[in-house]
C-alpha positions as CSV (number, residue, x, y, z in Angstrom):
1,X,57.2,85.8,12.0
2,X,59.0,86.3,8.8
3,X,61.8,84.3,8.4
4,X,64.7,86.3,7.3
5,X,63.6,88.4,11.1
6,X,63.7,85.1,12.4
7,X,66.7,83.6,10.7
8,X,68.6,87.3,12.1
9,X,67.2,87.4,15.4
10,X,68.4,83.6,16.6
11,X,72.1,84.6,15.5
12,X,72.1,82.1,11.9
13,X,72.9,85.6,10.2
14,X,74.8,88.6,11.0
15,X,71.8,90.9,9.3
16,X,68.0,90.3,7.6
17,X,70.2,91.5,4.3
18,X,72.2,88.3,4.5
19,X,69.4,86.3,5.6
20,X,67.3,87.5,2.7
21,X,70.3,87.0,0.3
22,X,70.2,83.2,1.3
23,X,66.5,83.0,1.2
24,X,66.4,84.8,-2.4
25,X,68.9,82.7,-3.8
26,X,66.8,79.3,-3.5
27,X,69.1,77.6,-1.0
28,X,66.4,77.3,2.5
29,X,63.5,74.8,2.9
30,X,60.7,75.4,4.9
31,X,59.0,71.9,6.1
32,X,60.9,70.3,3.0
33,X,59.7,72.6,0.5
34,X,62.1,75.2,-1.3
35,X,61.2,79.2,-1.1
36,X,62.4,81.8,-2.1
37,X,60.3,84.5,-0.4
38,X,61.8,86.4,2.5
39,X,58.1,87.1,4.2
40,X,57.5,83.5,4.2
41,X,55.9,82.5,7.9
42,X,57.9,80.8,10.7
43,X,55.8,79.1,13.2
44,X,56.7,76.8,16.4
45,X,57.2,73.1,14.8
46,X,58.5,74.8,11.7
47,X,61.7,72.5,9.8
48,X,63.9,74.4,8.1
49,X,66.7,73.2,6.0
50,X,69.8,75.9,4.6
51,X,73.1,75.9,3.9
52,X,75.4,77.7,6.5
53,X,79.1,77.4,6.4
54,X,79.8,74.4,4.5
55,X,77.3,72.2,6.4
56,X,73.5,71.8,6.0
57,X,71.7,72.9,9.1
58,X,68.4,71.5,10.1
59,X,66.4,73.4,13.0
60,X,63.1,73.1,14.1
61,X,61.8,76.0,15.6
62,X,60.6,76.4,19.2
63,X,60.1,79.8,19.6
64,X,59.6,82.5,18.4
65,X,61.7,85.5,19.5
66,X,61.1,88.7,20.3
67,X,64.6,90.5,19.9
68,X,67.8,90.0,18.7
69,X,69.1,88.6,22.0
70,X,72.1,87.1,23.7
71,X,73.0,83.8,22.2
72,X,71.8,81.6,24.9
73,X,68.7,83.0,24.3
74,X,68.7,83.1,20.7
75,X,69.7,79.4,20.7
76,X,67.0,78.2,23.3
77,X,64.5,79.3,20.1
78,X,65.4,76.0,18.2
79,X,67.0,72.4,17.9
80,X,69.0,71.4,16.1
81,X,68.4,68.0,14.1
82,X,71.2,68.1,11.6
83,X,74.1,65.1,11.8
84,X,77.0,65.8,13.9
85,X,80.1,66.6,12.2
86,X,83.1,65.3,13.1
């Protein structure tokens, strides 16, 4: 799956225009290593590392989804691994 589809569909993003904007700009990691390509593949055990509202996010992915879905479902696709803030 491409990741800015991915990134949209589990509810990081509003829209795959924002996603790509993030991805284009140099700020995501994909298994520790930066990209800046918007088609770059998302599998299950995938480590991804961005920037999202003043925090970096960690996820590993583990699923891949089909739609953009509800929330709960959108957020049974990965874990979180980043620190908790607090």
């Amino acid at each position: 799956m491409r990741i800015d589809k991915f990134l949209c569909f589990v509810r990081l993003v509003k829209t795959r225009g924002l996603a790509q904007q993030l991805i284009e700009q140099g700020h995501l990691r994909v298994d520790g290593k930066p990209t800046t390509r918007a088609s770059a593949e998302v599998k299950v055990g995938t480590v991804l590392t961005f920037p999202l509202n003043d925090h970096v996010r960690v996820l590993r992915v583990e699923a891949l989804p089909e739609r953009r879905g509800p929330a709960p479902e959108a957020r049974a696709c990965y874990t979180d691994l980043s620190a908790p803030t607090g």
